[in-house]
GUVEXVO-983695 format. One record per atom (N, C-alpha, C, O, CB): residue number from 1; atom name; x, y, z negated. Coordinates in Angstrom, 3 decimals, m for minus. Each point is the difference from the previous one (the first is absolute). Glycine has a CB too. Example, Ala and Ser with C-alpha at 12.3 -4.5 7.8 and 13.67 -1.06 7.14 Angstrom:
residues 2
[atom 1,N,[13.190,m5.690,m7.800]]
[atom 1,CA,[m0.890,1.190,0.000]]
[atom 1,C,[0.900,1.200,0.000]]
[atom 1,O,[1.036,m0.019,m0.665]]
[atom 1,CB,[m2.928,m1.154,m0.581]]
[atom 2,N,[1.542,2.223,1.966]]
[atom 2,CA,[0.820,1.190,m0.060]]
[atom 2,C,[m0.770,1.090,m0.730]]
[atom 2,O,[0.509,1.108,m0.169]]
[atom 2,CB,[0.675,m1.736,2.314]]
//
This chain:
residues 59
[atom 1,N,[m34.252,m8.480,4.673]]
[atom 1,CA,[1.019,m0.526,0.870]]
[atom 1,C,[1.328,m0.008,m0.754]]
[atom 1,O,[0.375,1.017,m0.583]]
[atom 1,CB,[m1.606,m0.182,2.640]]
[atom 2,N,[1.817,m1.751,m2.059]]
[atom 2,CA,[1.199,m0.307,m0.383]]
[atom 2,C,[1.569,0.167,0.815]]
[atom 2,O,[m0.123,m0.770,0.952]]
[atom 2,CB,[m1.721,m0.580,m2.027]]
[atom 3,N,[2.791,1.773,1.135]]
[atom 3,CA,[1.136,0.850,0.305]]
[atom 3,C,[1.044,m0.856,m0.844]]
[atom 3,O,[0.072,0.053,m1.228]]
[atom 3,CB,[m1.301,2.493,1.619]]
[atom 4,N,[2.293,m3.605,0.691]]
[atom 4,CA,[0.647,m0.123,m0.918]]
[atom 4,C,[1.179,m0.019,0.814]]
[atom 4,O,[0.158,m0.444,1.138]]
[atom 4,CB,[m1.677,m0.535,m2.837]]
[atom 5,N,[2.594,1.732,0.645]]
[atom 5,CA,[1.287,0.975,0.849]]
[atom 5,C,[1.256,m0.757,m0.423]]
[atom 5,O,[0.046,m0.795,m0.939]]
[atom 5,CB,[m1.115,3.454,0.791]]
[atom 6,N,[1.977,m2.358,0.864]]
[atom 6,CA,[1.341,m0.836,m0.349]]
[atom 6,C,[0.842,1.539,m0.706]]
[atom 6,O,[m0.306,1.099,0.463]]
[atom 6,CB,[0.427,m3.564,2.039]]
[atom 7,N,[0.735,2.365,m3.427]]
[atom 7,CA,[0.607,1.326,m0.351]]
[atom 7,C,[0.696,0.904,1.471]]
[atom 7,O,[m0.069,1.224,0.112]]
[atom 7,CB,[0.662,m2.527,m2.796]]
[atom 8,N,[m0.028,0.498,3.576]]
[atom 8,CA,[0.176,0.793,1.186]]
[atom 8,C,[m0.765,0.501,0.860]]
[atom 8,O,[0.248,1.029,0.628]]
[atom 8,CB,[1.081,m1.968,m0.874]]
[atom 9,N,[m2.693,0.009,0.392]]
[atom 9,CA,[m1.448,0.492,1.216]]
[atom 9,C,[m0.374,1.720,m1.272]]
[atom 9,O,[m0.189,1.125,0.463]]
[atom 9,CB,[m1.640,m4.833,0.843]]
[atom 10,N,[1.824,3.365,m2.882]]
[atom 10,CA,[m0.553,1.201,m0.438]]
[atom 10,C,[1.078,1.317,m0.126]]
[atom 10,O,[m0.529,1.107,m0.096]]
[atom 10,CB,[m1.196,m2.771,m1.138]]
[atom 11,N,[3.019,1.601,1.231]]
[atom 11,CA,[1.074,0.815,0.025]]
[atom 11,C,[m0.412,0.395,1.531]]
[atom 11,O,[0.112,1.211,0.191]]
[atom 11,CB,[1.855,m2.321,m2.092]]
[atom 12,N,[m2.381,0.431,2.943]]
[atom 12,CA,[0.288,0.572,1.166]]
[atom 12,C,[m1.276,0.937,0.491]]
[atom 12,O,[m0.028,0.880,0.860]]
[atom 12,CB,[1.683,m2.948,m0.372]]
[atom 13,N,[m2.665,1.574,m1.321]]
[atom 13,CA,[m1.462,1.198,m0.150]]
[atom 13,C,[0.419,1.186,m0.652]]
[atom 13,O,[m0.045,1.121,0.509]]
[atom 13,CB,[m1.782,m2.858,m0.894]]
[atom 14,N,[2.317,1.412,m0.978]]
[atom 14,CA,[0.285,1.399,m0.521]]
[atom 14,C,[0.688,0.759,1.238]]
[atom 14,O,[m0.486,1.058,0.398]]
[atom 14,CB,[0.828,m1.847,m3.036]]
[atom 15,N,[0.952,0.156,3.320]]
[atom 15,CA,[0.638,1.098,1.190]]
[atom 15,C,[m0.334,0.678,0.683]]
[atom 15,O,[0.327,1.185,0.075]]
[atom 15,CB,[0.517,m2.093,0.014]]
[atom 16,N,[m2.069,m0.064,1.025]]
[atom 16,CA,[m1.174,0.487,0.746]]
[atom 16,C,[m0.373,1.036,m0.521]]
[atom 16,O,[0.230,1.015,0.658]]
[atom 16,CB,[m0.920,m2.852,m0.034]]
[atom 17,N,[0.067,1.994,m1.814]]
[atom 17,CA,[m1.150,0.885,m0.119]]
[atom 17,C,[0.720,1.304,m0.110]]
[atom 17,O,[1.175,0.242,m0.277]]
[atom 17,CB,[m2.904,m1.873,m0.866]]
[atom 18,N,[0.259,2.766,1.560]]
[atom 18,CA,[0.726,1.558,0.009]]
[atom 18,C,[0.689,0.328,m0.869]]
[atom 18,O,[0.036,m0.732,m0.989]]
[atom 18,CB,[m1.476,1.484,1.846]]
[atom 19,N,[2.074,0.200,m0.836]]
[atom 19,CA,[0.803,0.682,m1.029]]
[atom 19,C,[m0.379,1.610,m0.705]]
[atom 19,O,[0.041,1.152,0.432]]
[atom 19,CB,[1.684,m2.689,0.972]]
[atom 20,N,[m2.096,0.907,m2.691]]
[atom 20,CA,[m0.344,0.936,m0.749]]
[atom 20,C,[0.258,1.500,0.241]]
[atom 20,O,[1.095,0.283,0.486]]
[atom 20,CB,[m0.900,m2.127,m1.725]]
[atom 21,N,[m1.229,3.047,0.912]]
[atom 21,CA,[0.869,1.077,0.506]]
[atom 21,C,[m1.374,0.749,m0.627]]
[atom 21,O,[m1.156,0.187,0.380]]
[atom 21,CB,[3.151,m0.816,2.116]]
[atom 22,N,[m0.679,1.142,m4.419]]
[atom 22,CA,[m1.526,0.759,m0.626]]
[atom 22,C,[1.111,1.565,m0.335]]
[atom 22,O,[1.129,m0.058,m0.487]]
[atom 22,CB,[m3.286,m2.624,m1.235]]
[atom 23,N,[1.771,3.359,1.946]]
[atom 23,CA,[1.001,1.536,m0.262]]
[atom 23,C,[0.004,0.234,m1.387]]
[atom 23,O,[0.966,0.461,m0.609]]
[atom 23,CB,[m1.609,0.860,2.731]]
[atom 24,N,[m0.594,m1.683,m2.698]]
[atom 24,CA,[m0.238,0.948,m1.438]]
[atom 24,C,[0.737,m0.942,m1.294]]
[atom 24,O,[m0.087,0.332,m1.182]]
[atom 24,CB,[m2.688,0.859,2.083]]
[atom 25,N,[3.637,m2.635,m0.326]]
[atom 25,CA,[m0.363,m1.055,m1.281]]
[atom 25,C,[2.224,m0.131,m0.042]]
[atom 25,O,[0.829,m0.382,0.825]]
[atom 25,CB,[m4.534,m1.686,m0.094]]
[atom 26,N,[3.769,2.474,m1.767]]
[atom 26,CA,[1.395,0.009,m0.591]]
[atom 26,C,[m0.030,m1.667,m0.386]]
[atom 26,O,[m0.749,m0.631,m0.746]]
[atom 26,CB,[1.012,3.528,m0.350]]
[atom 27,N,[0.951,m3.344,1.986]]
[atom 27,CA,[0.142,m1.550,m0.894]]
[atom 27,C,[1.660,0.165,m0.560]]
[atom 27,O,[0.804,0.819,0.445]]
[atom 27,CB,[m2.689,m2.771,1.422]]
[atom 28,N,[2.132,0.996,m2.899]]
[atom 28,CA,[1.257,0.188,m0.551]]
[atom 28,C,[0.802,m0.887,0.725]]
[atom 28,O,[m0.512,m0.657,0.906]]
[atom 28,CB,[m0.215,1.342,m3.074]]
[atom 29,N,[2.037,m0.806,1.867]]
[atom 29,CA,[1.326,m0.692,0.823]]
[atom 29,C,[m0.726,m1.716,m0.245]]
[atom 29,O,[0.045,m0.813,0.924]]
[atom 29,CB,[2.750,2.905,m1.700]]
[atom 30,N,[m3.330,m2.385,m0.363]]
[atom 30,CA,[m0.161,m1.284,m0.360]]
[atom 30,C,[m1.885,m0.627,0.517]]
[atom 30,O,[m0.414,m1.160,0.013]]
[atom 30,CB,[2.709,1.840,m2.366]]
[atom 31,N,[m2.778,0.149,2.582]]
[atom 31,CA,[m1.411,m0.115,0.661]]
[atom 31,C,[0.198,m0.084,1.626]]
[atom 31,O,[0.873,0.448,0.743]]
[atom 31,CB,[m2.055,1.030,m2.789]]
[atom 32,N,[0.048,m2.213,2.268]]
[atom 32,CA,[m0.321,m0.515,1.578]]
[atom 32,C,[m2.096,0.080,0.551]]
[atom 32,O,[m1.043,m0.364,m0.543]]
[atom 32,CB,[3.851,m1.875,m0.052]]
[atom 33,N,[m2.584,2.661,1.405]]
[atom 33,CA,[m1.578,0.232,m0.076]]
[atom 33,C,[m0.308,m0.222,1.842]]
[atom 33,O,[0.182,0.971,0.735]]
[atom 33,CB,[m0.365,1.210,m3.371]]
[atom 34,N,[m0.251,m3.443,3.185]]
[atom 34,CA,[m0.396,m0.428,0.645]]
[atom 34,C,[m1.280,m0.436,0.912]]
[atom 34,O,[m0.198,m1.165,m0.347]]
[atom 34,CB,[1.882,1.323,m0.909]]
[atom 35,N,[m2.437,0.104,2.023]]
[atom 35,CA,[m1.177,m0.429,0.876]]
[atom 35,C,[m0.072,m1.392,0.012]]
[atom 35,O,[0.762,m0.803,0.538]]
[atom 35,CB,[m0.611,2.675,0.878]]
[atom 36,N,[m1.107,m2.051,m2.039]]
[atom 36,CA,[m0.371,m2.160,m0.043]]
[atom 36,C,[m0.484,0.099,1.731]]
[atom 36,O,[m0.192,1.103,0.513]]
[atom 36,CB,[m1.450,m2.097,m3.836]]
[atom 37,N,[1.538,0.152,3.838]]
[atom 37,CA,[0.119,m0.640,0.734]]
[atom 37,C,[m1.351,m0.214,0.730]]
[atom 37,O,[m0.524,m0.999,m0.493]]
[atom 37,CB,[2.492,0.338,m0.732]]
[atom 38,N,[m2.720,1.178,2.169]]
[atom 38,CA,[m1.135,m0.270,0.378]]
[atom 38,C,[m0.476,m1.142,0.007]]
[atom 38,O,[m1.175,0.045,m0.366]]
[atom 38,CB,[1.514,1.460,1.251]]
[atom 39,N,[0.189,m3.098,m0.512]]
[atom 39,CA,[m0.549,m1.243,m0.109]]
[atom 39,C,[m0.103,m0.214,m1.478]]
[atom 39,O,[m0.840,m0.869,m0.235]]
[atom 39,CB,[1.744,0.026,2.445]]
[atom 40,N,[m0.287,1.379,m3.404]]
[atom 40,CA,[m0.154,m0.114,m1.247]]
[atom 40,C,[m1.056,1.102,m0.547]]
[atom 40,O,[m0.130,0.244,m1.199]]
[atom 40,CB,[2.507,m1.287,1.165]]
[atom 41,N,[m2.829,1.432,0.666]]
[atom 41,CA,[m0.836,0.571,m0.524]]
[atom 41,C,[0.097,1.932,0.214]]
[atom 41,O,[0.008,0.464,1.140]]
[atom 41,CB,[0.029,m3.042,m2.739]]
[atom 42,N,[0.039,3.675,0.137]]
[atom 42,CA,[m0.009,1.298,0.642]]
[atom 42,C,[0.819,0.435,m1.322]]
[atom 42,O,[0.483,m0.819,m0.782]]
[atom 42,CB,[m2.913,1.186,2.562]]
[atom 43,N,[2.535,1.269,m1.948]]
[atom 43,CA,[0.518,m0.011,m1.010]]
[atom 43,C,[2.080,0.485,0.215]]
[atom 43,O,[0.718,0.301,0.954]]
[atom 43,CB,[m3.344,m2.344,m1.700]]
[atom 44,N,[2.842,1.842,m0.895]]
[atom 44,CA,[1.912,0.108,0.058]]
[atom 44,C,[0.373,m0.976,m1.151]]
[atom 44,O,[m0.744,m0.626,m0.755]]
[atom 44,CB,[1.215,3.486,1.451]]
[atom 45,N,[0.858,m2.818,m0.623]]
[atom 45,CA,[0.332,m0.843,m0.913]]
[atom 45,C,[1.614,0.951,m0.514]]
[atom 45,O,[0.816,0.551,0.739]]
[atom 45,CB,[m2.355,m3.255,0.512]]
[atom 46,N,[1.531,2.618,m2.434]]
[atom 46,CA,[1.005,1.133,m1.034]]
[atom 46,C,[0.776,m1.005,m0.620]]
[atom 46,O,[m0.604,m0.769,m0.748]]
[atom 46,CB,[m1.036,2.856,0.015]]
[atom 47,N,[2.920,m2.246,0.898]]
[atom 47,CA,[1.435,m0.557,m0.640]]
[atom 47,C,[0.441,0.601,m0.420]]
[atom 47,O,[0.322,1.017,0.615]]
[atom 47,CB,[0.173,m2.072,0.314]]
[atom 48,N,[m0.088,0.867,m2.501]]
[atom 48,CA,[0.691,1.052,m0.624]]
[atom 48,C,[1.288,m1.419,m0.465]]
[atom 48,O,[m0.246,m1.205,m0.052]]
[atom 48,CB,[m2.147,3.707,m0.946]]
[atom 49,N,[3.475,m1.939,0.777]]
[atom 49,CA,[1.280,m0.762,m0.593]]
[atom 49,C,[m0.244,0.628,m1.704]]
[atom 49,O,[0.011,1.157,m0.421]]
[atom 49,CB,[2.065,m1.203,3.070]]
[atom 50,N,[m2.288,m1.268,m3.351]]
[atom 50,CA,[m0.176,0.319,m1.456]]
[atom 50,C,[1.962,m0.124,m0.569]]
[atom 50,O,[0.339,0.879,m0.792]]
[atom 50,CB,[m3.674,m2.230,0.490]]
[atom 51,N,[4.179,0.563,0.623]]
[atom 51,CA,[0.864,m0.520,m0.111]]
[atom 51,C,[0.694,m0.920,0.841]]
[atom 51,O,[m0.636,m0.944,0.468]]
[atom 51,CB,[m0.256,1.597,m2.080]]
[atom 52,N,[1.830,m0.548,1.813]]
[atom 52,CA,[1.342,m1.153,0.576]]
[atom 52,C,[m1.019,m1.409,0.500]]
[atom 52,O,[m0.443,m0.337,m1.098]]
[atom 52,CB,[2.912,1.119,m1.130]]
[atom 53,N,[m2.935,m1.544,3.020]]
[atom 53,CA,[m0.838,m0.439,0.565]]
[atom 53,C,[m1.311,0.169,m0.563]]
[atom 53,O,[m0.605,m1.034,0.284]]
[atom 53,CB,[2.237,m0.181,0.486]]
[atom 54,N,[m2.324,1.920,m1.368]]
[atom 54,CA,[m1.065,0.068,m0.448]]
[atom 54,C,[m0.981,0.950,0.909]]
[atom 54,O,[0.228,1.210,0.000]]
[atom 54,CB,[0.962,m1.813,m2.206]]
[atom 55,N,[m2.070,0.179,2.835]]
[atom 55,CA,[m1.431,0.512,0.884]]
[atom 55,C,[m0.978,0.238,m0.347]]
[atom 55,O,[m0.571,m0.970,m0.497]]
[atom 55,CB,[1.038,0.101,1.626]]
[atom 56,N,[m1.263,2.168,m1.117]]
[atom 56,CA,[m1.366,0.056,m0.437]]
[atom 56,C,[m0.678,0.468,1.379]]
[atom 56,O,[0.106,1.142,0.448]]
[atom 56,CB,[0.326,m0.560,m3.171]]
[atom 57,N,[m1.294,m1.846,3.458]]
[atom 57,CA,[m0.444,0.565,1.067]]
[atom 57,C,[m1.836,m0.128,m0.179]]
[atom 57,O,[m0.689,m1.005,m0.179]]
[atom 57,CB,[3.287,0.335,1.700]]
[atom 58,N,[m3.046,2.304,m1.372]]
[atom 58,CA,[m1.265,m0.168,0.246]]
[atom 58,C,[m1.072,0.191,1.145]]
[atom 58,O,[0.003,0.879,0.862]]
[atom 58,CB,[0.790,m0.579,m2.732]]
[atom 59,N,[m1.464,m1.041,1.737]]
[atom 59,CA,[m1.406,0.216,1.131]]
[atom 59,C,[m0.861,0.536,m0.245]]
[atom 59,O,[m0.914,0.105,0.817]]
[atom 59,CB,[1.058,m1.576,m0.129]]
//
């Protein structure tokens, strides 16, 4: 099945979805660590700021 999102319909899933909540996991000022989105599937997704607009986001 195919899923196809406008950048605002998928910004507004990320919002929806729960909010992360791990005690044991230290993130730094420049890291982001997020719950994907149940209609996308399961899982997190990890943003780290490499530099001045620069993104490393993984799944």
């Amino acid at each position: 099945m195919t899923l196809t999102l406008s950048i605002s319909d998928f910004d507004e899933l990320y919002q929806q979805a729960p909010k992360l909540q791990v005690e044991n996991l230290v993130l730094d000022g420049f890291e982001e660590l997020e719950r994907v989105p149940k209609i996308l599937g399961w899982g997190y997704n990890r943003i780290m700021n490499l530099s001045l607009g620069v993104w490393l986001g993984l799944l």
